[in-house]
C-alpha positions in Angstrom: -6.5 42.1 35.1 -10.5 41.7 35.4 -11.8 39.9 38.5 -13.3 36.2 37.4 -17.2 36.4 37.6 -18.3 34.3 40.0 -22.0 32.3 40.6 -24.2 31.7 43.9 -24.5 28.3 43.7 -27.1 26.4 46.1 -27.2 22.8 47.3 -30.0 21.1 47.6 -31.0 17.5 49.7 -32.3 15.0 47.1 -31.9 11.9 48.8 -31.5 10.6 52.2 -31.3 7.2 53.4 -30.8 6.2 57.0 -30.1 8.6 59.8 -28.5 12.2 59.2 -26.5 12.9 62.2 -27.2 16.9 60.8 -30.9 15.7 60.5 -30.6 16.6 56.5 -33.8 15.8 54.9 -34.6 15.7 51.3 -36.0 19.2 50.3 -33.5 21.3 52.4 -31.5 24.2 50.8 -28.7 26.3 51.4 -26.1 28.4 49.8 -22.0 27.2 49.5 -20.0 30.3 49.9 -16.1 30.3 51.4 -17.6 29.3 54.8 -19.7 26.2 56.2 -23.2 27.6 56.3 -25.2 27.3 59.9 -26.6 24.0 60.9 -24.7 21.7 57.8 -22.9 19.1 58.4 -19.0 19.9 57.8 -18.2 16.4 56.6 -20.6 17.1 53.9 -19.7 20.3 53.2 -16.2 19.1 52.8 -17.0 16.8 50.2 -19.4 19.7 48.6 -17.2 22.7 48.5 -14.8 21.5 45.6 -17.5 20.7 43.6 -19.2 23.8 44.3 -15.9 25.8 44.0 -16.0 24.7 39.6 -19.0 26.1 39.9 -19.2 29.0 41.3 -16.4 30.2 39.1 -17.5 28.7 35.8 -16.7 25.6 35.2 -18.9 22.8 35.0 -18.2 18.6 35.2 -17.7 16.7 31.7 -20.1 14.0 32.5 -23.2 16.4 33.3 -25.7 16.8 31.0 -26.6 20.3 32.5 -23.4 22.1 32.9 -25.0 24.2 35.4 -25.3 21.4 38.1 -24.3 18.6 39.6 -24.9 15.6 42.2 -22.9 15.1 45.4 -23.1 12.7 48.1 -22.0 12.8 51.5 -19.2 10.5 53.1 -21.4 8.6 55.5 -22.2 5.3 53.1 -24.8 4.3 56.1 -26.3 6.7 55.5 -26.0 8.9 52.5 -27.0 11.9 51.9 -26.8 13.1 48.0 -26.9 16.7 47.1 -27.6 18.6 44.1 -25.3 21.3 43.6 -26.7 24.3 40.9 -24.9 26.8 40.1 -27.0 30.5 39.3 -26.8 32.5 36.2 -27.7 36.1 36.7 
């Protein structure tokens, strides 16, 4: 059996409101792999890495217009941060 192609997929801060307790800010990027990349904030990453995980082996989300991404927010509703997720073709 053939191993699954997989993608890098990269998030990226496109809205924060409030106070990051990770000091996020709108702009920052960073790769989602198996592991929690330095200096990101696990809760977030815990509510990015499913979404990420369709992605990075080829699936994408019904409701998105470009089935190479999509938008993700962080657990803290006082202050949310929202990610976009985008997933790289080669």
């Amino acid at each position: 059996m053939a191993d699954a192609e997989t993608y890098e997929v990269i998030a990226k801060v496109v809205s924060q409101e409030g106070t990051c307790a990770a000091d996020h800010e709108v702009g920052d990027e960073f790769p989602v792999g198996d592991k929690t990349p330095p200096g990101v904030c696990s809760w977030a990453f815990y509510a990015l890495f499913p979404f990420a995980s369709v992605l990075r082996f080829g699936g994408s989300f019904w409701w998105e217009e470009d089935r190479d991404k999509t938008t993700v927010a962080c657990p803290d509703p006082a202050n949310p941060v929202v990610f976009e997720l985008r997933r790289l073709r080669k």
